[in-house]
MIDOSE-1310 file (N, C-alpha, C; in nm, 2 decimals, decimal comma, always signed):
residues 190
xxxx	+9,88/-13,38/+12,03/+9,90/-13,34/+12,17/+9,91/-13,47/+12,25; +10,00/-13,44/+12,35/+10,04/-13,58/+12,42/+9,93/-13,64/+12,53; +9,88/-13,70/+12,54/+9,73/-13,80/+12,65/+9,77/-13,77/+12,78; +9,92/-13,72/+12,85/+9,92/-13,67/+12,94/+9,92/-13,53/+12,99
xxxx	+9,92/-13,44/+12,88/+9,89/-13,33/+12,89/+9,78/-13,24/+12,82; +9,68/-13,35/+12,82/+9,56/-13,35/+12,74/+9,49/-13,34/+12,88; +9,51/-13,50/+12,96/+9,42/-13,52/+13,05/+9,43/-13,41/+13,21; +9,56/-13,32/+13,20/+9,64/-13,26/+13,30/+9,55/-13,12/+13,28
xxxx	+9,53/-13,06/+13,14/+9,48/-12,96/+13,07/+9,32/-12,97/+13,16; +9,27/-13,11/+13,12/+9,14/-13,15/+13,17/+9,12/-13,14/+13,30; +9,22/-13,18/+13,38/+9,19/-13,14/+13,52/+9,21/-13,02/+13,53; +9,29/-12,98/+13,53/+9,28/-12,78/+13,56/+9,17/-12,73/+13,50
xxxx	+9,10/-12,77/+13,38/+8,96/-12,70/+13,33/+8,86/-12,76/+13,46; +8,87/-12,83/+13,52/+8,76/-12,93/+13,57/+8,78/-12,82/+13,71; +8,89/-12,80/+13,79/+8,95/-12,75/+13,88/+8,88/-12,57/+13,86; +8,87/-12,54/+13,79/+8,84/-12,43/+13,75/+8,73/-12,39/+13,75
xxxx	+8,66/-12,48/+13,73/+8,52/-12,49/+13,67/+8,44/-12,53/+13,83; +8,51/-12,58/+13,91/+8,49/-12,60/+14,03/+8,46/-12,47/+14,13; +8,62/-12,44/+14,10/+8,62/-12,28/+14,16/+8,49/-12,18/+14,15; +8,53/-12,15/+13,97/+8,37/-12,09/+13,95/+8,27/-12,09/+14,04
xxxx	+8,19/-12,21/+14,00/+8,12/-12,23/+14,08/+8,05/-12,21/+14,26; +8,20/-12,29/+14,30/+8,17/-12,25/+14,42/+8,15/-12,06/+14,45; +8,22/-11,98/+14,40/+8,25/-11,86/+14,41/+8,08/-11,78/+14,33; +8,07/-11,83/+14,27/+7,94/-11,81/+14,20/+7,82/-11,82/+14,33
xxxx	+7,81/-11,97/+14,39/+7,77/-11,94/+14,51/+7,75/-11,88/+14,62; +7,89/-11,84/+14,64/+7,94/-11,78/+14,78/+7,90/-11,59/+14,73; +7,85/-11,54/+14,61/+7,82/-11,45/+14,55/+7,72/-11,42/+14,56; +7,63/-11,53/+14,49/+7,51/-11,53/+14,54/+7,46/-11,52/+14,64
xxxx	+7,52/-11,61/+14,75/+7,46/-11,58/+14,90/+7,49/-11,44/+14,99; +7,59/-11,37/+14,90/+7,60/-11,22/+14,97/+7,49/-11,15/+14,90; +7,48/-11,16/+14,78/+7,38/-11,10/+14,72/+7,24/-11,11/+14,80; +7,19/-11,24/+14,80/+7,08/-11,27/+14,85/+7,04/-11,18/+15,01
xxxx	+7,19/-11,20/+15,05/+7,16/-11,12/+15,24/+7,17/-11,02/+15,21; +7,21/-10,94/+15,11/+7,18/-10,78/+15,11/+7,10/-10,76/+15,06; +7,01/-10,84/+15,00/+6,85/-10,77/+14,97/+6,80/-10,77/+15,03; +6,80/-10,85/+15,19/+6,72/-10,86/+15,29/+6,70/-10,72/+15,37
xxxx	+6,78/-10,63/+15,38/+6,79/-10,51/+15,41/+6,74/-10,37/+15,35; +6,61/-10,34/+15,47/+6,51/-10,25/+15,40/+6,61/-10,12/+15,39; +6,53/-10,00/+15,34/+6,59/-9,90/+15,37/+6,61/-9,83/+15,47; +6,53/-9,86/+15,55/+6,55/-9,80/+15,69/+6,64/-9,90/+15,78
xxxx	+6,67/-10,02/+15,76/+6,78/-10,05/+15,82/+6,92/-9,99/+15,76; +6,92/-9,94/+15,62/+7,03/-9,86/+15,54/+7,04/-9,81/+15,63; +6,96/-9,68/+15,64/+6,97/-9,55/+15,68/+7,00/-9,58/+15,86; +6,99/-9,69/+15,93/+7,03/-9,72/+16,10/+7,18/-9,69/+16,03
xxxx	+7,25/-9,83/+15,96/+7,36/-9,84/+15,96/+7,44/-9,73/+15,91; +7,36/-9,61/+15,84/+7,44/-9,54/+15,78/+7,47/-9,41/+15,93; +7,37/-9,41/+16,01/+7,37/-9,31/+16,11/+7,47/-9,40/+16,23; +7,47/-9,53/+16,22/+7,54/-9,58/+16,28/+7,72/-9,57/+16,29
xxxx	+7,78/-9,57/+16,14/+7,86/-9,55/+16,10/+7,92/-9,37/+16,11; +7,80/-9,31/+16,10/+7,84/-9,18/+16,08/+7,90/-9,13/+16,27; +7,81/-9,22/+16,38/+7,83/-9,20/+16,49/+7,98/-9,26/+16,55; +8,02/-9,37/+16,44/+8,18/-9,49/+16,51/+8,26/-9,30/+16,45
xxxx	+8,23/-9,31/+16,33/+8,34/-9,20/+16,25/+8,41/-9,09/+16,35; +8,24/-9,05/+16,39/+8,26/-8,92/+16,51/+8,36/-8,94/+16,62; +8,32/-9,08/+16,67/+8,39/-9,16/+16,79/+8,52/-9,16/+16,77; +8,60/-9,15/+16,66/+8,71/-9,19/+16,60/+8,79/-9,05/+16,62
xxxx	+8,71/-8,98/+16,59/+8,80/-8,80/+16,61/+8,83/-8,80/+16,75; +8,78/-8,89/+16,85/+8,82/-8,82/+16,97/+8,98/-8,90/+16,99; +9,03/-8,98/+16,92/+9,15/-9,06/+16,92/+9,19/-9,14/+16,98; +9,28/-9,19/+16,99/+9,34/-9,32/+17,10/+9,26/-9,41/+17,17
xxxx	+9,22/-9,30/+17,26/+9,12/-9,34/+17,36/+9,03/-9,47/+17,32; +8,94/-9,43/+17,21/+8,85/-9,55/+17,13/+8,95/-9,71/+17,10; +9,05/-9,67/+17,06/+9,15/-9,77/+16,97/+9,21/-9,85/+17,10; +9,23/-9,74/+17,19/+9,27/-9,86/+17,35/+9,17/-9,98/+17,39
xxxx	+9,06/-9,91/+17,43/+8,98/-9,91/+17,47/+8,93/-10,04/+17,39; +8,88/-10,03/+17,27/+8,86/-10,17/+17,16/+9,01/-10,28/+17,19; +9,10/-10,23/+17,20/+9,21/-10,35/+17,21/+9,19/-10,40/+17,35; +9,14/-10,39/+17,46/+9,14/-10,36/+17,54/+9,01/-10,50/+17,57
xxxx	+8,91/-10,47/+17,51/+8,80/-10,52/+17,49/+8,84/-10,64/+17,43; +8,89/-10,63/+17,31/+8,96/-10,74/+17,22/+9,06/-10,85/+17,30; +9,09/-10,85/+17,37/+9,20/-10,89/+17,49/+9,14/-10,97/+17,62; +9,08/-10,88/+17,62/+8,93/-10,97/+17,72/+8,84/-11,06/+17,66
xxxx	+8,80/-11,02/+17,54/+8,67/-11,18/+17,48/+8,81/-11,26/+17,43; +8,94/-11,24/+17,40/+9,06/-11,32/+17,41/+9,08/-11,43/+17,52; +9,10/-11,37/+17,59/+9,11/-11,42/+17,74/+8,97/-11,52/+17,78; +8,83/-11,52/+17,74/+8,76/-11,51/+17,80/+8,74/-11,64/+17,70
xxxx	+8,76/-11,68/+17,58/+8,74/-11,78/+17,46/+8,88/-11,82/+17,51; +8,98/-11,84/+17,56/+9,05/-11,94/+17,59/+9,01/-12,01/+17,70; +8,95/-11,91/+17,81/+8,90/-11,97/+17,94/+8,78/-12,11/+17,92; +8,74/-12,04/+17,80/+8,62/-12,13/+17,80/+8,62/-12,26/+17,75
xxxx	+8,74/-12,23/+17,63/+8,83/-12,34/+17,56/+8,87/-12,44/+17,61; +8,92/-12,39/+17,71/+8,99/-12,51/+17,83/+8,88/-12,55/+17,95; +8,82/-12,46/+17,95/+8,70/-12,54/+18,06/+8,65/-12,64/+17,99; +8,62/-12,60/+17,85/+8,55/-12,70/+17,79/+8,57/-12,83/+17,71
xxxx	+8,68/-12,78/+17,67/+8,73/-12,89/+17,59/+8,74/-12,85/+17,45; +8,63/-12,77/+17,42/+8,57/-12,77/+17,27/+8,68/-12,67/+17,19; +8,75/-12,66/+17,10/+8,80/-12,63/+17,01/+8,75/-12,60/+16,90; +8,68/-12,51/+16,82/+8,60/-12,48/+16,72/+8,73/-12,45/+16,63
xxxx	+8,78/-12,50/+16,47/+8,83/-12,46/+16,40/+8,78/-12,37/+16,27; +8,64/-12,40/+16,24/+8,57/-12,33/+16,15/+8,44/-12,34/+16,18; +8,34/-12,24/+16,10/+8,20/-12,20/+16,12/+8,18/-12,17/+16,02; +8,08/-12,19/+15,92/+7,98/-12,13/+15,83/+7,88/-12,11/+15,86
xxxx	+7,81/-11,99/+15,82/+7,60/-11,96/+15,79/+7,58/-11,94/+15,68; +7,51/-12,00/+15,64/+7,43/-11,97/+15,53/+7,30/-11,96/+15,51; +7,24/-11,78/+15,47/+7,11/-11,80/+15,48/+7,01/-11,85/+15,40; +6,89/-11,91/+15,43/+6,83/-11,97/+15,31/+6,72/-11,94/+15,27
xxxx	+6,64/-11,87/+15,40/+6,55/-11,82/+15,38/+6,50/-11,72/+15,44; +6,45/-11,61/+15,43/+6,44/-11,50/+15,52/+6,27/-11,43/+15,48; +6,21/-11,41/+15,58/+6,11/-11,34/+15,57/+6,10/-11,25/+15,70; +6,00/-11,13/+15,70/+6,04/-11,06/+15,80/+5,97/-11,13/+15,95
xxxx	+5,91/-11,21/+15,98/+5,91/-11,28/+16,09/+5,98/-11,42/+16,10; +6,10/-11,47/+15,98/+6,11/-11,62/+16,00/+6,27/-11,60/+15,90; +6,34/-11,66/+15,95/+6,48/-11,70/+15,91/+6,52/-11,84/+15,93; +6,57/-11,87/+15,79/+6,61/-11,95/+15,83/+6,79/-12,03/+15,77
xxxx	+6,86/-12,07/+15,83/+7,00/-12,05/+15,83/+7,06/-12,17/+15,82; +7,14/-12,21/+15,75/+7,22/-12,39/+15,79/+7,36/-12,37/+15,84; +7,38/-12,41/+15,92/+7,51/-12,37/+15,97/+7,61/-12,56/+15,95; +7,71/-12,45/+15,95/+7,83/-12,56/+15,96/+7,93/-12,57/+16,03
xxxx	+7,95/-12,63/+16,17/+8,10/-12,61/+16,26/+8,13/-12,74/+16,26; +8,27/-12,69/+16,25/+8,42/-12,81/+16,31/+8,47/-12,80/+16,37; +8,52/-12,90/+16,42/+8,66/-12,85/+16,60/+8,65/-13,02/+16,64; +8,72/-12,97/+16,78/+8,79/-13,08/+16,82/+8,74/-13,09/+16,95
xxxx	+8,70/-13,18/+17,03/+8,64/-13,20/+17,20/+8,73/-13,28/+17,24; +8,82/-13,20/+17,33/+8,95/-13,26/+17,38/+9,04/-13,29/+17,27; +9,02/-13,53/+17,20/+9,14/-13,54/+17,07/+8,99/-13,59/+16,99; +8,89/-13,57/+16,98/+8,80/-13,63/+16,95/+8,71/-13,55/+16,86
xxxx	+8,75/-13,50/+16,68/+8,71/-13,43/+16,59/+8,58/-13,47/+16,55; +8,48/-13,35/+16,50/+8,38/-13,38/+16,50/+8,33/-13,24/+16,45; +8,24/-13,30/+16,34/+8,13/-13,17/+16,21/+7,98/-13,20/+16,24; +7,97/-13,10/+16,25/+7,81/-13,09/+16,28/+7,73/-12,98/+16,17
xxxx	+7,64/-13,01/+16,12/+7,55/-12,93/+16,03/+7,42/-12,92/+16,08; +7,36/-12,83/+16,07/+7,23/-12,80/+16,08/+7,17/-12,69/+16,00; +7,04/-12,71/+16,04/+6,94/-12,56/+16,04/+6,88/-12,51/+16,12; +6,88/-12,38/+16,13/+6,85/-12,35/+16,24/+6,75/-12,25/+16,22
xxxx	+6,60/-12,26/+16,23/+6,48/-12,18/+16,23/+6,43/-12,10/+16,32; +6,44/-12,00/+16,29/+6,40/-11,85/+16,42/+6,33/-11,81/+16,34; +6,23/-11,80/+16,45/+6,07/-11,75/+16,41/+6,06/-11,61/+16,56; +6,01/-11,48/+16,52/+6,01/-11,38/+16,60/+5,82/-11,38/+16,62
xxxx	+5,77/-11,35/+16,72/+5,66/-11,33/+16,74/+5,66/-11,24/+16,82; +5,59/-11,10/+16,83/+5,60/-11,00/+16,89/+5,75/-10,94/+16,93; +5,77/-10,94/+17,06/+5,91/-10,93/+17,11/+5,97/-11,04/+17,13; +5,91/-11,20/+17,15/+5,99/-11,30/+17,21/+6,04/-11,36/+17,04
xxxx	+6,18/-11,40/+17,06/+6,24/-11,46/+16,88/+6,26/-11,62/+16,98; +6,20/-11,73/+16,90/+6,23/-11,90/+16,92/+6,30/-11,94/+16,80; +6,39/-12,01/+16,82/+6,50/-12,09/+16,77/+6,49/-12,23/+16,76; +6,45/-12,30/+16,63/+6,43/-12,44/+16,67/+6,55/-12,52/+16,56
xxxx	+6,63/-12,67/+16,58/+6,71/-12,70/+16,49/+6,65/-12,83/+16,47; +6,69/-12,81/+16,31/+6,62/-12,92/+16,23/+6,73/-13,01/+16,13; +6,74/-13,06/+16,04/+6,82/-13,13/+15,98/+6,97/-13,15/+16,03; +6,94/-13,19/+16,14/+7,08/-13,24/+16,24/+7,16/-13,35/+16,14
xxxx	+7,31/-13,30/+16,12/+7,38/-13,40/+16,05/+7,55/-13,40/+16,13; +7,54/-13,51/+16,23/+7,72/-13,51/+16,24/+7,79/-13,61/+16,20; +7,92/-13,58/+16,20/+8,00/-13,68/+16,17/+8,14/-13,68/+16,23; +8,16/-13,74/+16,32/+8,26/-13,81/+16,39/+8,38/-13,92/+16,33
xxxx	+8,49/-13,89/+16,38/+8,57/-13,99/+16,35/+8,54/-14,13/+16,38; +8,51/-14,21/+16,34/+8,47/-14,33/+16,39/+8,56/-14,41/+16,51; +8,47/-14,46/+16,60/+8,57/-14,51/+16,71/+8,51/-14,66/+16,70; +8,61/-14,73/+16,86/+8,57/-14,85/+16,84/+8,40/-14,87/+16,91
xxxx	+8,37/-14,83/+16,98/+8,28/-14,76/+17,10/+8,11/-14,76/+16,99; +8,04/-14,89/+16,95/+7,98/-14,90/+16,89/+7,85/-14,80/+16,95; +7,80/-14,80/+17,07/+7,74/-14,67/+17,15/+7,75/-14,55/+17,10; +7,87/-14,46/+17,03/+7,89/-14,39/+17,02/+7,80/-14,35/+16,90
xxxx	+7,79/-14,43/+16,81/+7,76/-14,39/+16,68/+7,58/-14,42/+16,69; +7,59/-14,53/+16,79/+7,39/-14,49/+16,79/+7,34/-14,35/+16,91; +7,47/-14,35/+17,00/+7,43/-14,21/+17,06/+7,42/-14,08/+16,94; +7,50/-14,13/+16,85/+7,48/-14,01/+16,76/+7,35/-13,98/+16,66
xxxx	+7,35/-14,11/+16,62/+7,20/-14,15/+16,52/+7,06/-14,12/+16,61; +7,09/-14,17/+16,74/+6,97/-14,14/+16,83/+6,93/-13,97/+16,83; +7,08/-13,89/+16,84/+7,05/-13,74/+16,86/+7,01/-13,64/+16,71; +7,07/-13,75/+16,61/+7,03/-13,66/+16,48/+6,89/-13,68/+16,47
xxxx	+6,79/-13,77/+16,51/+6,66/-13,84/+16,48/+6,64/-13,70/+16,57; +6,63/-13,70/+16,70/+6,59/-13,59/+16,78/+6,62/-13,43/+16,73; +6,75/-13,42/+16,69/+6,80/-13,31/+16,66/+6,81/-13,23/+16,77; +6,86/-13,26/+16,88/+6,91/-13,22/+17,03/+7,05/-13,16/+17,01
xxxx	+7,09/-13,09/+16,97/+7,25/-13,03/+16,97/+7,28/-13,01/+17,10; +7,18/-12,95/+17,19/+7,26/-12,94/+17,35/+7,29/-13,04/+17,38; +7,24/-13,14/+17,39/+7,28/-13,28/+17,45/+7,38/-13,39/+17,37; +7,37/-13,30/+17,26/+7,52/-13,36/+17,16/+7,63/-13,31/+17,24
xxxx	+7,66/-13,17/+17,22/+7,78/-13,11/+17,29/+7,81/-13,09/+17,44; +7,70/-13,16/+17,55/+7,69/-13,23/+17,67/+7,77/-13,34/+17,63; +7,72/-13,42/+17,62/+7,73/-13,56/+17,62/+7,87/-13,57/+17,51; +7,92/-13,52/+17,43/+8,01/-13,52/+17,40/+8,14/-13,46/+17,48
xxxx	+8,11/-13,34/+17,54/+8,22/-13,35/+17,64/+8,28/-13,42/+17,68; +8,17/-13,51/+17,77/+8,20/-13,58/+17,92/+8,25/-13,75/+17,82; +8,15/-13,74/+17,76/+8,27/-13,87/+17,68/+8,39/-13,83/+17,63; +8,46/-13,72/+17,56/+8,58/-13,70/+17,53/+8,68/-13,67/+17,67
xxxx	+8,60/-13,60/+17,74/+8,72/-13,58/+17,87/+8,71/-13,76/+17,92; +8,60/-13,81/+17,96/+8,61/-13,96/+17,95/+8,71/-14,06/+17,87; +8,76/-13,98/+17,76/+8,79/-14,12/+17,71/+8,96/-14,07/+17,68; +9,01/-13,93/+17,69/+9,11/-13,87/+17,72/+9,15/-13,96/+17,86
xxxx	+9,07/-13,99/+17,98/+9,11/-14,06/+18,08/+9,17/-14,16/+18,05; +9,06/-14,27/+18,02/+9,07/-14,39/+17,97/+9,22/-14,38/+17,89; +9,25/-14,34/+17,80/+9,36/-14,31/+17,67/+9,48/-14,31/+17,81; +9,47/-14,18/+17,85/+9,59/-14,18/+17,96/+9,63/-14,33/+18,07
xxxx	+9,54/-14,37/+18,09/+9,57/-14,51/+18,19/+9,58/-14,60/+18,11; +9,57/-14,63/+18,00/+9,59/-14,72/+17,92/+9,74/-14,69/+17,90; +9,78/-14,58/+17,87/+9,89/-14,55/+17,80/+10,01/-14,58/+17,92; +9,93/-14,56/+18,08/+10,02/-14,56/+18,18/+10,07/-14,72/+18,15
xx	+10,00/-14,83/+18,14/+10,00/-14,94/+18,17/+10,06/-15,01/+18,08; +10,08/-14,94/+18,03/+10,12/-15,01/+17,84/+10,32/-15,01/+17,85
């Protein structure tokens, strides 16, 4: 057999074996969130479901009404898009731990602030006590395109030590709409 279609064979096994995996994962972690669910939350969702069904006989009306709805958080996520700058192109959760007073979740978002791309990871711990649920985030990890702006990257190291995400995506704004300025007057002058 020929050493280039030996080693070609090898990467599509490797490729494969990748997949697997990952998918093995992403398996497990549905598995794991549906054991979380006692049977009496079954039986909400099942009376829940039985109630949309009912909803559904009455016709149109429902289906307007949802599109309708759907058109407005449309409208209302572009509004906020452009107020804000922030562009979200993907999100993961993944749960890691769950007990019935404590969850806990690592999340993953990407997007764009203004031209200024940027991934953020965390975890994020909700603890319920009585009626009031607190939310605290821990293993802050971002990563930014690197700029020239040597501040930037200990503003960032400073916030992962803290693990402040509001004041990440504050403070990241007003420097991206900042530096969108800056970009434009440069660009006038050039």
């Amino acid at each position: 057999m020929d050493e280039g279609n030996f080693q070609a064979y090898e990467n599509e096994i490797q490729a494969l074996e990748e997949e697997i995996r990952l998918l093995t994962e992403k398996y497990e972690d549905m598995r794991q969130e549906s054991t979380f669910f006692s049977d009496e939350d079954v039986l909400k969702a099942i009376k829940s479901l039985q109630g949309e069904t009912q909803g559904e006989a009455k016709g149109h009306e429902s289906l307007t009404d949802l599109k309708a709805q759907l058109e407005s958080l449309e409208t209302d996520l572009s509004f906020l898009m452009e107020f804000t700058g922030f562009h979200f192109t993907s999100h993961s959760k993944k749960t890691v731990e769950k007990t019935p007073n404590r969850t806990v979740k690592k999340h993953r978002l990407s997007g764009k602030c203004h031209s200024i791309p940027f991934q953020v990871e965390f975890q994020l711990l909700e603890m319920q006590k009585d009626e009031k649920v607190s939310a605290v985030v821990s293993d802050l990890s971002i990563i930014m395109e690197s700029r020239e702006d040597s501040n930037v990257s200990k503003f960032v190291s400073r916030t992962e030590e803290c693990a402040d995400l509001q004041t990440f995506f504050r403070s990241l704004s007003t420097y991206a709409e900042w530096y969108e300025h800056r970009r434009h007057t440069f660009l006038h002058f050039k």
